[in-house]
N, C-alpha and C positions, 0 to 999 in steps of 0.2 A: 524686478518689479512685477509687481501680481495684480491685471486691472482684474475689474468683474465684469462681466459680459452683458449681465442681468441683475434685476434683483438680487440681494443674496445677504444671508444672516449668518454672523460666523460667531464662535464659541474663540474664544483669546484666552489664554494665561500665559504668564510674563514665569521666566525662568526664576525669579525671586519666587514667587508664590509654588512654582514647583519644587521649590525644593522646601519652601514651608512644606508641603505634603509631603513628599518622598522622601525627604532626609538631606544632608548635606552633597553626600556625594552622587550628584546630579547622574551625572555621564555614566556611573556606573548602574545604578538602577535603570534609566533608558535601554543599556547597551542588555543587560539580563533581557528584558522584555526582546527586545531583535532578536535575539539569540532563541529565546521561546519562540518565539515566532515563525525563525526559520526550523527549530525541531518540529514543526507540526505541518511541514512543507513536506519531510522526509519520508518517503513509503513508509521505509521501516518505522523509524522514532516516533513515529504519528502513531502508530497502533497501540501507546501506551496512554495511561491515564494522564490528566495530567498533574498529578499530583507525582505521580513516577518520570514525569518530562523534568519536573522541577527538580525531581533526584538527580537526575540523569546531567540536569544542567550543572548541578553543581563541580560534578568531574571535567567540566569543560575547559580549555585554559584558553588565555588570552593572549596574543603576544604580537610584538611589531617589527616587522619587517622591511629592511630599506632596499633601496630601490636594486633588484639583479638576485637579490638571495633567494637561495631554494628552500622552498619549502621542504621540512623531515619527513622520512618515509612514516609509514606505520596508524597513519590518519584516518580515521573511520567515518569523519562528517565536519567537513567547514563552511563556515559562511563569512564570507568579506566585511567587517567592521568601516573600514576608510580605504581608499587608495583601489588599488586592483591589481591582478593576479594574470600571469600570463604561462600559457602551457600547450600543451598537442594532444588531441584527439583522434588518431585515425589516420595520423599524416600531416593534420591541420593544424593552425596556430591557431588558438580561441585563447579569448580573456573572459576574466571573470569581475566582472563591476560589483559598484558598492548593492549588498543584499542579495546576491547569488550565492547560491547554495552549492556543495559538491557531495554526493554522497559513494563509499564506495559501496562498487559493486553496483551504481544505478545509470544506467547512459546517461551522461553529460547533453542538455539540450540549456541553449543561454535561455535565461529566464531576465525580463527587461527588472529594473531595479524601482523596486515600490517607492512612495513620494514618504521619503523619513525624515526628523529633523539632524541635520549635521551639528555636531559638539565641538567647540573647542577643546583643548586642553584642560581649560579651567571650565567646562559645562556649561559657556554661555553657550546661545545657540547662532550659528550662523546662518540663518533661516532654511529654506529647503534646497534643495536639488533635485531637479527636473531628470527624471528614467533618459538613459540614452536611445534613440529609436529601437525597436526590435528589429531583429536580423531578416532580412529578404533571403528567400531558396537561394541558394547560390554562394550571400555573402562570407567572405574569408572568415575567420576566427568565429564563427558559432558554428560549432562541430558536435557530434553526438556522437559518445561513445566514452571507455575510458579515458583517464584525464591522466596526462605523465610529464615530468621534465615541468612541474610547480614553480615559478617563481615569483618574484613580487615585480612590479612594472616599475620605470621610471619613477612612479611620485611615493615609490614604496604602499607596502599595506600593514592595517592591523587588520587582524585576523582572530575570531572565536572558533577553536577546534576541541574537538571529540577525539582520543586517541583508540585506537583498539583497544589495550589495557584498561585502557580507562571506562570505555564503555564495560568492559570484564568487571569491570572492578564494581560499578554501580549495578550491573544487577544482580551479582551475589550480593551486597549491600539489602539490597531490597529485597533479597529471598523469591525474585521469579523464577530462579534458576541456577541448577547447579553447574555453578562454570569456574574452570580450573584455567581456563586460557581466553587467549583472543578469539580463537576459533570458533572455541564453544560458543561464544557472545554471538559471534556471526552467524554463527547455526539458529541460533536462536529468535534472531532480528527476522533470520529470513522465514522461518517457521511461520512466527508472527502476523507475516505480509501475506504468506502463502493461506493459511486459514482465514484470512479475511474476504479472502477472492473465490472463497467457496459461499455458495448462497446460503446454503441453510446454518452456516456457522456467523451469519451474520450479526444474528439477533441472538447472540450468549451475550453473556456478561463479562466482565473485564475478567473475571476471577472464574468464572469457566473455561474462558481464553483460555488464559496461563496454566490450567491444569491439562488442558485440550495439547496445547504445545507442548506438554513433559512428557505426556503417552505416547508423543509418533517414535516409534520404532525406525533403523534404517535397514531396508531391505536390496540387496542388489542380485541383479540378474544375468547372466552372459545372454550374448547374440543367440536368435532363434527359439529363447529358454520361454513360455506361458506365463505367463504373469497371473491371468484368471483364465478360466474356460468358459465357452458357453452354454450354458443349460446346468451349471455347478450352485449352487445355494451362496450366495455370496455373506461373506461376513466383517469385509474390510476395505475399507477409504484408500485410495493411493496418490500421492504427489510425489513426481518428477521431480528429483533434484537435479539429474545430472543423466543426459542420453535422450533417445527416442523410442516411441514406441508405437507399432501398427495395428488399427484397431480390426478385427475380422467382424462379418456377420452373415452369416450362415454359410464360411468361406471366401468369402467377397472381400478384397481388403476395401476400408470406408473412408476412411484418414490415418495421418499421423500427427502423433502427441508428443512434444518435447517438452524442455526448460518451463517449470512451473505449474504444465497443467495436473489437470484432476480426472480419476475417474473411481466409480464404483462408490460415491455418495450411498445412491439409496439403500446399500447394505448396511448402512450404519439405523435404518428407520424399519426397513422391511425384512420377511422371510418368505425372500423371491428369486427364485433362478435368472445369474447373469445373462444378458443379453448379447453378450459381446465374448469375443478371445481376445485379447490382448497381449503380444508378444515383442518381444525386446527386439529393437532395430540394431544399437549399437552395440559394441563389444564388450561395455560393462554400463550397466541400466540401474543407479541408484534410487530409490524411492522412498518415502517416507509412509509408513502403513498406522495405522490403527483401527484397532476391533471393536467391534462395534459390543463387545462385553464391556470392552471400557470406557468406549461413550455414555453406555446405559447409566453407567455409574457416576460420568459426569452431569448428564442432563436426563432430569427422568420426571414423571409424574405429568403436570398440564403445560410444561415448556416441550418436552416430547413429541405431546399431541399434537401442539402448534406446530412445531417443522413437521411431520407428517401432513397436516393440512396443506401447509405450504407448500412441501415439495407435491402432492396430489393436484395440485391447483398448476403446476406448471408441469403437467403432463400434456405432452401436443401430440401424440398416438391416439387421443379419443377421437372414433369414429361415431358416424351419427348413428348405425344400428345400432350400437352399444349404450343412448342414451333414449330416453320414457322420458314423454311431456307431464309435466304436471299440470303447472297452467299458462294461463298467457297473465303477463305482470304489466305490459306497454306496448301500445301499439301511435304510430305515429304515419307522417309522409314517407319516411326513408323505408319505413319496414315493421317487423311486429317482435316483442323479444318473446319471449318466451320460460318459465322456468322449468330447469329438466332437472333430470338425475341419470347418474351411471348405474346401470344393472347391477353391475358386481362390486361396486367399491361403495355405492349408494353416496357418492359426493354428487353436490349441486353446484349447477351452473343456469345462468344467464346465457341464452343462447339468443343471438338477434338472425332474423334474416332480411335479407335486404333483395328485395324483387329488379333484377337488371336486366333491360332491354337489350336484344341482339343485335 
């Protein structure tokens, strides 16, 4: 029973009239949309258009499982249709309710289940279902990490999955990539996530992306071995697939860099000696590189200019000897801004000062 609290105006259509619009088979057009819905939940599968999700959907398969069965290995992305899933994370027992997602290769954290309508068999609807509470710190079965030992619960599940092959399979399909196996697909997924988490790769286009993801090279390093020098002209991007890595400056070790991170962007915009050494921590240091000759070739001309602005703008090394007032633009109670420029790069900034009592 569903009271209103308040006021309240609600939009109604009756499963007869939905299926005048959407077609006969009800349940199955709803269950597509779920299923989109949870691809675009997925680090990876979200970085696709979605006109490539709707590809991607298509290799998906659907199936039902009674109550105790295990799920097959070789699973690249599921989300729960009806019923629930029951498995171990870490040592722990975690379930997975209706509209949880799993992705491999992405730490399991339970996700509470969005308000959907439930289907019969024949597409009528049996109104909604209320999310189960979310998990409190501490509580049993919402575990984070990978997910092993799959099976269906008690009331059985159906299930929309993704296989590896199948992921293989749709995006040679769609020509983003040349892929001969599961592997490849995975490499590629993960590529995908990885240049997204780089700022100035933010603002490409779908179709710069995917050319962006075919150029990275895999480079590997042993222990102890230089990755870049500092005071060297730098000319190449690096992402961490696999190890660690210590960053030096002028000797000093500063941090370490593992699993996913980035360094050595601005060589991809500028012709400026690296500030940093960077040398491999562990025994074998996988990285994914690209040159900034074939950046050039993917992004060039006034999209260029723009990440150079960009990345210029999130320079935090600017000291105030280094910048020239031009004038004052605002003055107010807090303080006066001011418009400056940099001596040698001649970029402008909005400088405020703000006068603070001791």
């Amino acid at each position: 029973t569903v009271l209103t609290l308040r006021r309240a105006e609600l939009l109604c259509i009756s499963s007869r009239e939905l299926r005048e619009v959407l077609g006969v088979d009800l349940r199955a057009c709803l269950e597509r949309n779920f299923l989109l819905t949870g691809l675009k939940k997925s680090p990876a599968l979200s970085q696709f258009s979605s006109t490539q999700q709707y590809e991607i959907l298509k290799a998906m398969i659907i199936n039902e499982y009674r109550a105790g069965q295990k799920i097959e290995d070789g699973i690249r992305f599921l989300i729960v249709l009806e019923g629930s899933l029951r498995g171990n994370s870490q040592g722990s027992a975690v379930v997975l309710e209706r509209a949880d997602w799993y992705e491999e290769g992405v730490p399991f954290v339970h996700r509470s289940a969005t308000l959907l309508p439930s289907l019969s068999p024949r597409g009528q609807s049996r109104g909604w279902r209320s999310p189960r509470p979310a998990a409190k710190p501490g509580d049993r079965g919402r575990g984070q990490g990978e997910l092993t030992d799959l099976a269906a619960a008690a009331q059985g599940a159906r299930l929309g999955f993704l296989t590896r092959d199948g992921l293989a399979r749709a995006l040679k399909d769609l020509g983003l990539s040349e892929v001969d196996t599961a592997e490849d697909a995975s490499a590629y997924t993960q590529k995908m996530v990885l240049v997204k988490k780089v700022p100035i790769f933010r603002h490409l286009s779908q179709e710069q992306t995917a050319k962006l993801v075919k150029a990275f090279v895999l480079q590997r390093n042993t222990k102890g071995a230089n990755v870049i020098n500092q005071g060297d002209v730098g000319s190449s991007l690096f992402v961490i697939v696999e190890g660690e890595v210590a960053v030096y400056i002028d000797g000093v070790k500063r941090r370490t860099l593992s699993k996913n991170a980035y360094f050595g962007e601005r060589a991809l915009l500028f012709d400026e000696r690296r500030t940093a050494t960077v040398e491999a921590l562990s025994a074998d240091v996988q990285l994914w590189s690209v040159e900034k000759s074939t950046f050039s070739q993917i992004v060039s001309g006034n999209m260029q200019q723009e990440l150079m602005n960009r990345i210029r703008l999130q320079d935090t090394n600017v000291t105030l000897k280094e910048l020239r007032q031009i004038k004052v633009i605002g003055t107010g109670a807090a303080g006066v801004v001011r418009l400056v420029h940099h001596k040698k790069t001649q970029m402008r900034y909005a400088l405020k000062r703000v006068l603070k009592k001791c």
